[in-house]
C-alpha positions, 0 to 999 in steps of 0.5 A: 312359290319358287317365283316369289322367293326368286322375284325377291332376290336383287337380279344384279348381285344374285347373278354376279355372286353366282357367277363368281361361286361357279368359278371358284377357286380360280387358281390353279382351277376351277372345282367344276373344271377339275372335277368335269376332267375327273369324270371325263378321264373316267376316275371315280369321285369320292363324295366330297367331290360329288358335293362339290359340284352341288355346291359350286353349281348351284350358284350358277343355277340361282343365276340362270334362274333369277336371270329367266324369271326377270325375262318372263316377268318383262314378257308378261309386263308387254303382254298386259300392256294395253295396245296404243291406239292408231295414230291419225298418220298411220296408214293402216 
């Protein structure tokens, strides 16, 4: 069911879209970079930190999986394609 939703997304925009969400906004810095140094300082997130890096992460993720589901469809297209026979000059 997940590969049909994904095999309907246009792979272009969804990935610059994403790409662009995950970067978001971009002075003075990015949500996840602001929010990777509260943790790694050791402050506790409230929950609208925590959402934001649901939200600010979950378009990178839609990215990363429109962009593995279009090499594993280009994967199985090679796979069923029928080999092509010998040509006269192959040595083989």
């Amino acid at each position: 069911m997940l590969n049909t939703i994904l095999d309907k997304l246009p792979p272009g925009p969804t990935m610059f879209f994403g790409a662009i969400y995950v970067i978001m906004p971009i002075l003075p810095e990015p949500h996840l970079v602001q929010k990777a140094v509260m943790l790694s300082q050791g402050l506790t997130l409230a929950p609208i930190d925590w959402l934001d890096i649901v939200m600010h992460s979950s378009g990178g993720l839609l990215a990363l999986a429109v962009y593995r589901r279009g090499r594993q469809r280009a994967a199985e297209a090679r796979s069923t394609q029928p080999s092509s026979p010998p040509s006269e000059d192959d040595p083989t």
